[in-house]
Backbone bond lengths (Angstrom), bond angles and torsions (degrees), N, CA, C in turn:
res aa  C-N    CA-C-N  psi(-1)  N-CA   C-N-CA  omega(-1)  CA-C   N-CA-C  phi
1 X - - - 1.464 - - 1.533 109.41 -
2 X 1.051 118.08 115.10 1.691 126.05 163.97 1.325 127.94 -64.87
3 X 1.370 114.39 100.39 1.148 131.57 173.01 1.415 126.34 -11.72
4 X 1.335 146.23 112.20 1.584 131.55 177.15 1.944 98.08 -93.66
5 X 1.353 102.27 120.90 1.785 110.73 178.41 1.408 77.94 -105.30
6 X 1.269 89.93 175.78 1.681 134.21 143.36 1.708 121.25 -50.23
7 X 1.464 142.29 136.28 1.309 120.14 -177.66 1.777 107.03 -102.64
8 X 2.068 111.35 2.67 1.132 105.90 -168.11 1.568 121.23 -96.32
9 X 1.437 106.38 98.36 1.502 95.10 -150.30 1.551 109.11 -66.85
10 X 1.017 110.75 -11.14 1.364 103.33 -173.95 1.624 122.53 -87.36
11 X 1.512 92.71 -3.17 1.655 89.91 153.66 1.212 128.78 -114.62
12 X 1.574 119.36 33.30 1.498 116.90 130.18 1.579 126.79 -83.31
13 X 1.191 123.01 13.46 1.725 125.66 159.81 1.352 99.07 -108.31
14 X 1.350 125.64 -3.98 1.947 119.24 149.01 1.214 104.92 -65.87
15 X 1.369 108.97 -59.52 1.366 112.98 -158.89 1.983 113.18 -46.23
16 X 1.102 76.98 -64.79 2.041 93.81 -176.67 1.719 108.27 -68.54
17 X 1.479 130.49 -49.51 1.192 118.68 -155.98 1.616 108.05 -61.42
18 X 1.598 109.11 -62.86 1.464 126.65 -176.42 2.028 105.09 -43.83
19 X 0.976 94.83 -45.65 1.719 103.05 176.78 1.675 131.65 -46.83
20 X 1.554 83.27 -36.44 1.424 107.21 -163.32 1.408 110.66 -99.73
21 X 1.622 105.98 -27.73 1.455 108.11 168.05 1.717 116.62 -77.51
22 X 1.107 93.40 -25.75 1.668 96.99 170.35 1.520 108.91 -62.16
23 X 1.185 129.44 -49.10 1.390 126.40 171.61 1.565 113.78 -62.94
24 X 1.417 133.17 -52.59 1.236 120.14 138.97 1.464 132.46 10.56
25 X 1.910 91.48 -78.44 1.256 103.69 -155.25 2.361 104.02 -64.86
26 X 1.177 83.76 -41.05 1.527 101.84 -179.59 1.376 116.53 -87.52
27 X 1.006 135.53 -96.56 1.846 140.59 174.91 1.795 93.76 -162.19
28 X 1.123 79.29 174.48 1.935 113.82 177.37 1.517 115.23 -94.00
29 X 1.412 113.22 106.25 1.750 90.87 177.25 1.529 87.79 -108.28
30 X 1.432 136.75 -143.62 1.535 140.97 -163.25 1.220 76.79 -143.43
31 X 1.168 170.12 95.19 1.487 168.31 -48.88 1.367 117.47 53.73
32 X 1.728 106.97 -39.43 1.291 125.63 -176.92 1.555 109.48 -58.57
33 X 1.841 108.24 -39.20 1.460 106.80 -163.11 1.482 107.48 -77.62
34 X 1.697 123.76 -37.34 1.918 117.24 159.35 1.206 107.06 -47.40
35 X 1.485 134.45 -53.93 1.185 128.41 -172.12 1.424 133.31 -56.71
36 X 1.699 117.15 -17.49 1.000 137.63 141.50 1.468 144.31 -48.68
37 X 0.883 107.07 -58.50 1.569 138.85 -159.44 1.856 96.81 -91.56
38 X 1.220 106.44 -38.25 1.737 117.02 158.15 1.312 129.01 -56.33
39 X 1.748 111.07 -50.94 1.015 133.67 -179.09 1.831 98.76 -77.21
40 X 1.285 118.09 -18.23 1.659 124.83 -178.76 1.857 98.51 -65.98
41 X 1.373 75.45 -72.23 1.453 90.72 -177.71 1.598 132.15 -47.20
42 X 1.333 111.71 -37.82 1.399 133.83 -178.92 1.533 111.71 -76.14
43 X 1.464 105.63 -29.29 1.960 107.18 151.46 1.195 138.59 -49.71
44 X 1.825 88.84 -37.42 1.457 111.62 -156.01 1.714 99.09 -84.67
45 X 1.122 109.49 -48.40 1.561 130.31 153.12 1.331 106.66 -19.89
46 X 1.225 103.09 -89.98 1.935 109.54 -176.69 1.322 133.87 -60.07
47 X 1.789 106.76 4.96 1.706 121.12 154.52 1.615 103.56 -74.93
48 X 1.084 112.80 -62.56 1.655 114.76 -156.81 2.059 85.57 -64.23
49 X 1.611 129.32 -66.95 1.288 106.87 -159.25 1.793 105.37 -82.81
50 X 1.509 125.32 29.82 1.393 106.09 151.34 1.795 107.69 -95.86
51 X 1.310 106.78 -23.30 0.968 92.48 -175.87 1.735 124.97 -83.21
52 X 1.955 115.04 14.99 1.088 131.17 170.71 1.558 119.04 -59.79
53 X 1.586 96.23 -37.12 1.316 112.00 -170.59 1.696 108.27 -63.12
54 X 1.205 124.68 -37.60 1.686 121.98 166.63 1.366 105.12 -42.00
55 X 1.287 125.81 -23.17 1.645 122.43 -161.59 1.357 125.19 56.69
56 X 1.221 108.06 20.29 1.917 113.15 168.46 1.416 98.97 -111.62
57 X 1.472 93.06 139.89 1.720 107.03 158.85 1.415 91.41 82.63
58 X 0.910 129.32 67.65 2.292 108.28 -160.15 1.561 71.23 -114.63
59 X 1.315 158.14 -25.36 1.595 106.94 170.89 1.522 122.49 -111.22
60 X 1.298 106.82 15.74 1.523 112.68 155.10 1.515 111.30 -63.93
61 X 1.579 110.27 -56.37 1.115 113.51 -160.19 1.386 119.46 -83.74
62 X 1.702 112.47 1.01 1.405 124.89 -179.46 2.210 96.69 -100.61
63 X 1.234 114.18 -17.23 1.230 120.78 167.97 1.280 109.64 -64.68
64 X 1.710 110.92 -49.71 1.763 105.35 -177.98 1.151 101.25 -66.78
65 X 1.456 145.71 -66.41 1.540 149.99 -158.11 1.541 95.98 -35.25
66 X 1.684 116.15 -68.78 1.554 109.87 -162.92 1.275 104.57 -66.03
67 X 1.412 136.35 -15.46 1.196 126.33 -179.32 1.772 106.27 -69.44
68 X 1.111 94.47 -50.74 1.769 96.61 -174.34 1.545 120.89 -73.69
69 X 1.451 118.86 -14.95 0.925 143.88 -141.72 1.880 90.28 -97.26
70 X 1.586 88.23 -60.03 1.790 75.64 178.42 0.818 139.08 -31.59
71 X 1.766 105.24 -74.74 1.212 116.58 -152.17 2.154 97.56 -65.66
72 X 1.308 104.89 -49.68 1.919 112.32 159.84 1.770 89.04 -9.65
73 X 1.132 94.54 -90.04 1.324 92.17 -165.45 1.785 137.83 -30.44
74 X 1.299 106.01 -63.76 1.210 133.58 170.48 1.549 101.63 -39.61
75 X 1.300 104.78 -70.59 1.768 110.52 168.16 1.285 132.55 -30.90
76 X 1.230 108.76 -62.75 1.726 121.69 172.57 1.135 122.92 -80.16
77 X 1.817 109.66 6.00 1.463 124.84 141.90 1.634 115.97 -39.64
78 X 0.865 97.98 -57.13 1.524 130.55 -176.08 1.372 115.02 -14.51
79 X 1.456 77.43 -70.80 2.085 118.23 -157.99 1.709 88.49 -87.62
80 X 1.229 119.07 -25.25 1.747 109.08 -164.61 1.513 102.23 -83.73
81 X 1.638 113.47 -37.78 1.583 113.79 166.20 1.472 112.34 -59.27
82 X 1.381 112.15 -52.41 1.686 95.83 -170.72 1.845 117.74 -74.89
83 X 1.861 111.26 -7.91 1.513 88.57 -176.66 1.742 75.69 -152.45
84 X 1.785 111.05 77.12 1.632 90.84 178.28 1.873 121.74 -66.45
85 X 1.111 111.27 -0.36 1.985 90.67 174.75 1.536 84.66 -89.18
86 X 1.498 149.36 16.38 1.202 112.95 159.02 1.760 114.55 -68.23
87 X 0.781 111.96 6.46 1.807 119.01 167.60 1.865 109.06 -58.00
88 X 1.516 97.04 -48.68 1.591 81.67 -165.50 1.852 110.18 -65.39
89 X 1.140 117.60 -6.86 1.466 122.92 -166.81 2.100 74.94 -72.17
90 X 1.275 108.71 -65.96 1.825 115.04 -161.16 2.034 100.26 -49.06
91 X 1.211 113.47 -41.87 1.812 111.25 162.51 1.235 115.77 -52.14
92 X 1.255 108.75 -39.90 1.734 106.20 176.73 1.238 128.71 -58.60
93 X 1.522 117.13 -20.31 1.582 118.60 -170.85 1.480 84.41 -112.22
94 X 1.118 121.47 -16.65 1.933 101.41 176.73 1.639 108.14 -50.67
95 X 1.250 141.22 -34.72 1.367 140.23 -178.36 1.599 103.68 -47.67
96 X 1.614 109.78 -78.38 1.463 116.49 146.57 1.114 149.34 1.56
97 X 1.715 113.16 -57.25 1.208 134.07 158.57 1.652 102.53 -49.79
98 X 1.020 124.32 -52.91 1.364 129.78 -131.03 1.789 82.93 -100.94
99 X 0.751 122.46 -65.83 1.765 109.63 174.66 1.477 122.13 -42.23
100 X 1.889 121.34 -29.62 1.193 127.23 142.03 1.274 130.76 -16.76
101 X 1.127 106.93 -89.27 1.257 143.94 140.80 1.641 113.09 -11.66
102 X 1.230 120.34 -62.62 1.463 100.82 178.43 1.318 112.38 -79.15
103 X 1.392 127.11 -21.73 1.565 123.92 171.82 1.237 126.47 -88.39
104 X 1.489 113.71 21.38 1.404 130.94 167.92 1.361 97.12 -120.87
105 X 1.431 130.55 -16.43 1.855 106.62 158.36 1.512 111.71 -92.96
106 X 1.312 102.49 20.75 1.960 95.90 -174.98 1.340 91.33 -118.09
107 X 1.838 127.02 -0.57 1.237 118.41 -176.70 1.756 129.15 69.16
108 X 1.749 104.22 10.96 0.742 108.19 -175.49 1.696 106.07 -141.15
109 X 1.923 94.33 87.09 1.281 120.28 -179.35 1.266 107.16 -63.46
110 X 1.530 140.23 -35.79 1.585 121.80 -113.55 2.032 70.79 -126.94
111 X 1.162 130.14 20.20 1.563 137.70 -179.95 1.110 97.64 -48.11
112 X 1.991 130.02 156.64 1.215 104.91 -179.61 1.647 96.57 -83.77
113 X 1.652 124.22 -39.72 1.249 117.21 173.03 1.377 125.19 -32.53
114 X 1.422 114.05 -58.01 1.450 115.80 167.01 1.344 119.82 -36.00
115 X 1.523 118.70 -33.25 1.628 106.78 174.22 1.227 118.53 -89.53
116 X 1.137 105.78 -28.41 1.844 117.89 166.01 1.534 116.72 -53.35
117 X 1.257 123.06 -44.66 1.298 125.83 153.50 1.561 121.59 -52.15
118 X 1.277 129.33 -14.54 1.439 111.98 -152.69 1.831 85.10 -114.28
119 X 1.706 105.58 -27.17 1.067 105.99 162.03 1.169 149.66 -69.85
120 X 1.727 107.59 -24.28 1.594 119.91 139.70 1.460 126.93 -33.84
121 X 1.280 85.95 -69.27 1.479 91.12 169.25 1.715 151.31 -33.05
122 X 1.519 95.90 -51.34 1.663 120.70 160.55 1.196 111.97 -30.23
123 X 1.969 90.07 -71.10 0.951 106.67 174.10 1.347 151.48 -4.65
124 X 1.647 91.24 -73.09 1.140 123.02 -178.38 1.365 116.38 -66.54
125 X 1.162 124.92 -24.33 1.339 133.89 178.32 2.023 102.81 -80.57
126 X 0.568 82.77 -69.48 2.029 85.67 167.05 1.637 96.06 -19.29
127 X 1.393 131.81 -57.07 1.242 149.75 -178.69 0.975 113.61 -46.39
128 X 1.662 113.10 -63.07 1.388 114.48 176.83 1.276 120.49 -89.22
129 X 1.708 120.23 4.18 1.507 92.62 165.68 1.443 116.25 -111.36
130 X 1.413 113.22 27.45 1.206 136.08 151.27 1.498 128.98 -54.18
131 X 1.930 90.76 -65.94 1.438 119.41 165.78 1.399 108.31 -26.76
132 X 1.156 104.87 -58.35 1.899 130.36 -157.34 1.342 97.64 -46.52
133 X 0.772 136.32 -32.41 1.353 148.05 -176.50 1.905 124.67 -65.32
134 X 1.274 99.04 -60.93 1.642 77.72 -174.43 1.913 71.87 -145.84
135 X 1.507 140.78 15.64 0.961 116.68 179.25 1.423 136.55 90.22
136 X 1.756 101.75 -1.40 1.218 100.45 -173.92 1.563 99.53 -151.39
137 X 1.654 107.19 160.94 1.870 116.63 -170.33 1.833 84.64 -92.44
138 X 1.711 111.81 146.46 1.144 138.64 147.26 1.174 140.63 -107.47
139 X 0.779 131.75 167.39 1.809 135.54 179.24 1.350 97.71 -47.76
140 X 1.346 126.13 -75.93 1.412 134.13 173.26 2.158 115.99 -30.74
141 X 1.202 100.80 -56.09 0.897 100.85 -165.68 1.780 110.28 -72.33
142 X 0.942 111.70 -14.02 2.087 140.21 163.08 1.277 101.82 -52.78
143 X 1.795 112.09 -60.53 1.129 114.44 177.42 1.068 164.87 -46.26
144 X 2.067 87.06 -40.01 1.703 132.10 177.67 1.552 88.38 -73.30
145 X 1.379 120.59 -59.72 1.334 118.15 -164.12 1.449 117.94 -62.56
146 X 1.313 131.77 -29.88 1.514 131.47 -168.67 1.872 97.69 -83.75
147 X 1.641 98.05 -38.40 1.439 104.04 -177.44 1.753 115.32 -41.75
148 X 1.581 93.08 -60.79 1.516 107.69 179.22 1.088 130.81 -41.62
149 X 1.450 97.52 -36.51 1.386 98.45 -157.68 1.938 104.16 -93.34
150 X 1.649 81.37 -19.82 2.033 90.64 175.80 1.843 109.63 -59.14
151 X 1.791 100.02 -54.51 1.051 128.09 171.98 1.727 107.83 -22.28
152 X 1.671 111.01 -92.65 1.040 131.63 -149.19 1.809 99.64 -80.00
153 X 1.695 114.66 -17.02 1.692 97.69 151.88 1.322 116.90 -83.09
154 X 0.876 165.94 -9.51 1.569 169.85 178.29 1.804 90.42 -82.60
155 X 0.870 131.09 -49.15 1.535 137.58 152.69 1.415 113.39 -22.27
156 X 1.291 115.20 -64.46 1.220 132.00 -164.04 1.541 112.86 -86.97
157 X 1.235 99.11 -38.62 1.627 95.65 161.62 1.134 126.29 -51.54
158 X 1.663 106.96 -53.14 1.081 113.67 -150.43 2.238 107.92 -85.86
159 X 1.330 88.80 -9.63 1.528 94.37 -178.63 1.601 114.32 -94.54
160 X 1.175 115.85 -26.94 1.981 129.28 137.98 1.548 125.29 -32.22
161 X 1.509 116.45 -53.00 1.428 141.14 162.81 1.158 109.44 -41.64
162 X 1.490 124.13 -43.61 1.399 141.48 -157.02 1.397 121.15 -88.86
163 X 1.596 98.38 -57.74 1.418 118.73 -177.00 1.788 117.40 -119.56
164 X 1.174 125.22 -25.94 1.484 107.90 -179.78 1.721 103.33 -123.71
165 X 1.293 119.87 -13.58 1.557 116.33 -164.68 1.554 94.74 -126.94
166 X 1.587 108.69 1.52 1.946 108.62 178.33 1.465 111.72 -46.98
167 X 1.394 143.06 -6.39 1.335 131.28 148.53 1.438 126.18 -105.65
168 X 1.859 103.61 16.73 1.278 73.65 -168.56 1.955 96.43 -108.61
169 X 1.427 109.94 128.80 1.541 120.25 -148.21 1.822 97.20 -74.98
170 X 1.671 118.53 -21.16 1.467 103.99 -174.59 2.116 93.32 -87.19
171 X 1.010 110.91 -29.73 1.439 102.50 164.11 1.814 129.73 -32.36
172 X 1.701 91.50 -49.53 1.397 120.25 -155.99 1.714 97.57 -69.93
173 X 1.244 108.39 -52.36 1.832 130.12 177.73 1.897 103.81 -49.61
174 X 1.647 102.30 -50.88 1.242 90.11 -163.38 1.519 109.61 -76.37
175 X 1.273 106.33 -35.39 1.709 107.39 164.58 1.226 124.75 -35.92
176 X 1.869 99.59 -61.86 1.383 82.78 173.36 1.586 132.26 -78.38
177 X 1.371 123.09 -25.19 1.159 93.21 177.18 1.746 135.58 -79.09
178 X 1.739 93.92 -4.27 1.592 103.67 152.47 0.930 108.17 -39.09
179 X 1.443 141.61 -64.57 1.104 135.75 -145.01 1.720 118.53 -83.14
180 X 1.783 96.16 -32.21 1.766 99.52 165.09 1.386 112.66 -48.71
181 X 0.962 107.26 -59.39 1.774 129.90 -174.00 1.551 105.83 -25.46
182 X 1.348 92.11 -64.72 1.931 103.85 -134.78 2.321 85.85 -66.80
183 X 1.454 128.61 -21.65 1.302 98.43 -177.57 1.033 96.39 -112.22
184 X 1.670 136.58 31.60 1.042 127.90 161.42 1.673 109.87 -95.63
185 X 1.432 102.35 -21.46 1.334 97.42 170.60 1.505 128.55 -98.25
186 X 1.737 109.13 -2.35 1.663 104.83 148.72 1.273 119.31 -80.39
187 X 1.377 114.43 -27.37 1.744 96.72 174.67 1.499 111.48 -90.43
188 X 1.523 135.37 14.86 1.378 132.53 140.59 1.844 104.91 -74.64
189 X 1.195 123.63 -14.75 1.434 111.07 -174.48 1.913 93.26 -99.89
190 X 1.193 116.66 -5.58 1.099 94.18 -173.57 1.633 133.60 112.63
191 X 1.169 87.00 -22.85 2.067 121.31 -176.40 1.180 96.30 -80.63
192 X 1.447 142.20 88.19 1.933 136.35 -172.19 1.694 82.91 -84.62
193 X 1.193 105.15 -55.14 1.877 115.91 -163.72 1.830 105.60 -46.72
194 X 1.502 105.51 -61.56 1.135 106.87 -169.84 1.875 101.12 -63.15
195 X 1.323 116.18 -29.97 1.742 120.62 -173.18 1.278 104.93 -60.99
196 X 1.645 129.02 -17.71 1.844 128.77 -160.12 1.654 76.36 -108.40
197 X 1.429 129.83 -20.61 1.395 103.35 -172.82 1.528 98.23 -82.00
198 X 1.181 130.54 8.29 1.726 113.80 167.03 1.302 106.12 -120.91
199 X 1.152 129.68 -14.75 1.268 104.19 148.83 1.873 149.07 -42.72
200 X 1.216 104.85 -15.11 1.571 102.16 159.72 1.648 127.43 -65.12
201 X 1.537 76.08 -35.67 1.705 98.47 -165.75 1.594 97.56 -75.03
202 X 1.531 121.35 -29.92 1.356 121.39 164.36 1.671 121.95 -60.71
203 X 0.740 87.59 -50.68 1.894 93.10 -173.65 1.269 88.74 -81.41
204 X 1.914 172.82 -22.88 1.206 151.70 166.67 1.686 92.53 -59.45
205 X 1.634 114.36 -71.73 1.355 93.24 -171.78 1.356 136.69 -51.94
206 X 1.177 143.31 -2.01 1.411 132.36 166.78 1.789 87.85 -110.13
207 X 0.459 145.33 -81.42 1.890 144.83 -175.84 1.899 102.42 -13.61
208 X 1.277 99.35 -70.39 1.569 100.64 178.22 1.135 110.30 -50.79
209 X 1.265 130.52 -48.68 1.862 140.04 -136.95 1.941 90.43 -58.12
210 X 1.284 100.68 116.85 1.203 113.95 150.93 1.683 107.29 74.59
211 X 1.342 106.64 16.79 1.435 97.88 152.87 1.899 112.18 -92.60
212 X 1.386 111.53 -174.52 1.506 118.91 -164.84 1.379 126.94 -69.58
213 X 1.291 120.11 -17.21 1.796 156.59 160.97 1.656 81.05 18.60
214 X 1.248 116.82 131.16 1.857 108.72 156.00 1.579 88.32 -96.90
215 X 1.113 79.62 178.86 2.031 96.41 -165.00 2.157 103.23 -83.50
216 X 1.258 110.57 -7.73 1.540 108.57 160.62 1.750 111.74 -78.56
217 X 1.578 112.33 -28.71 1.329 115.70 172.60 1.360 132.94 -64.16
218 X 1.593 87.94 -37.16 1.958 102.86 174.57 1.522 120.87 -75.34
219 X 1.823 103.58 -22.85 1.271 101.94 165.98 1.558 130.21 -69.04
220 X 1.407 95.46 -52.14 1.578 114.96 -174.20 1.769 87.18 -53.33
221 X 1.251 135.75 -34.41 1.726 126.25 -169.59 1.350 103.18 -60.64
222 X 1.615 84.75 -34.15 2.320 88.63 -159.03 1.715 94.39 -70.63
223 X 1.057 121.64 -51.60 1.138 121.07 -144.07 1.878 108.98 -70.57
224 X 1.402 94.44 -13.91 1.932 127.27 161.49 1.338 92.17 -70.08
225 X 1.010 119.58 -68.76 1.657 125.32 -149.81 1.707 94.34 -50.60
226 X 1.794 106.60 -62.90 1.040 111.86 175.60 1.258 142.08 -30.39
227 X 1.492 103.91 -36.29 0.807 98.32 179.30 1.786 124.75 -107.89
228 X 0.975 103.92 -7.11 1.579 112.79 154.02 1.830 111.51 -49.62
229 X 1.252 97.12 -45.84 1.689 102.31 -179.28 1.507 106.60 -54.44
230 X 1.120 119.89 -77.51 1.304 147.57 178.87 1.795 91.69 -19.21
231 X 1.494 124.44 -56.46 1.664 119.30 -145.51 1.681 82.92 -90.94
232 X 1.331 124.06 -24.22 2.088 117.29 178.23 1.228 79.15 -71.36
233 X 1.312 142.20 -88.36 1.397 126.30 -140.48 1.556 120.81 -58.39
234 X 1.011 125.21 -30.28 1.442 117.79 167.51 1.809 115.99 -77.34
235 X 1.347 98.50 -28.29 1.622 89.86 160.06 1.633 117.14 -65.17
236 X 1.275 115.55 -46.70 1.256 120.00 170.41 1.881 128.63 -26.14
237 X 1.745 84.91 -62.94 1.416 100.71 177.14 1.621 104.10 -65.09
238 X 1.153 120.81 -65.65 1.504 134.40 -179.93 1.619 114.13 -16.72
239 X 1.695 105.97 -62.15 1.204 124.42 -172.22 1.937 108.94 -73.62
């Protein structure tokens, strides 16, 4: 049987980065690895039932959900016995969910809100597997989260620029000066480390802008980019 994924690759470096810096930001318990592999699954889940809401295919795509859905479940059994208010972090992205959700029955996934939501979301999980840990938000873990979410929109801009909004020139402005912004305003907070981790993402967007990139090229960059981010921010926290 052939697997049904997700086709957006770029939210499997949501999925893992934000997650992982939360453990980072806090410690490692072995709780972490159900809490993962749940949170894997429970993604994988919410491709097949957002895409219910179009109302085509509704029991293919209600076949993938329970498939992914289980084991999700069973897993984040796990994490709910050893720290049950980690639940309210999983209420928090229900808002999220639900704006998903309406821009997958309007057929119009690729919204910029729609990604802004999905990026909340990640997010939010970075948060809670922080939590997981001793139960409580830190400075660090504030950090991972605002980072991400700076991170992975400058992402989103900048992969719009490229492939669906590449002519459109007030697009092009706001991208870039997203991108001035976001390490001018960690090194006004003070963060130099976390400020060099957006700098890559600065110099691709005006460097790339408007050369020939097919859209497998812009990924394979991000998922580089990504991961350059990923090794400043844990130095960040570290140091």
């Amino acid at each position: 049987m052939q697997l049904f994924l997700p086709k957006q690759h770029g939210a499997w470096a949501m999925l893992i980065i934000p997650f992982w810096l939360g453990v980072a930001a806090s410690g490692f318990l072995w709780h972490h690895i159900p809490f993962f592999f749940g949170w894997l699954f429970l993604y994988l889940a919410t491709y097949p039932m957002l895409l219910l809401f179009k109302k085509k295919k509704i029991q293919f795509y209600t076949k993938w959900t329970l498939i992914y859905m289980t084991p999700a479940l069973g897993l984040l059994l796990v994490v709910l016995f050893t720290r049950p208010t980690i639940v309210y972090f999983g209420l928090l992205m229900i808002p999220f969910f639900i704006i998903n959700a309406y821009y997958s029955s309007k057929n119009n996934d690729r919204a910029f809100l729609n990604d802004i939501s999905a990026i909340l979301t990640f997010s939010i999980a970075g948060l809670a597997s922080s939590y997981l840990y001793n139960g409580s938000i830190s400075a660090e873990t504030i950090l991972i989260f605002a980072a991400s979410i700076l991170f992975f929109t400058g992402s989103t801009f900048y992969v719009k620029t490229m492939i669906r909004e590449k002519k459109n020139l007030a697009f092009k402005w706001i991208s870039w000066g997203f991108h001035v912004v976001a390490p001018i305003l960690w090194l006004l907070l003070g963060e130099w480390i976390v400020a060099l981790a957006f700098i890559p993402s600065l110099v691709r967007a005006f460097y790339m802008y408007g050369k020939p990139y097919s859209a497998k090229q812009v990924g394979i960059y991000e998922i580089v980019n990504a991961a350059i981010f990923f090794i400043f921010i844990v130095v960040a926290i570290v140091i």
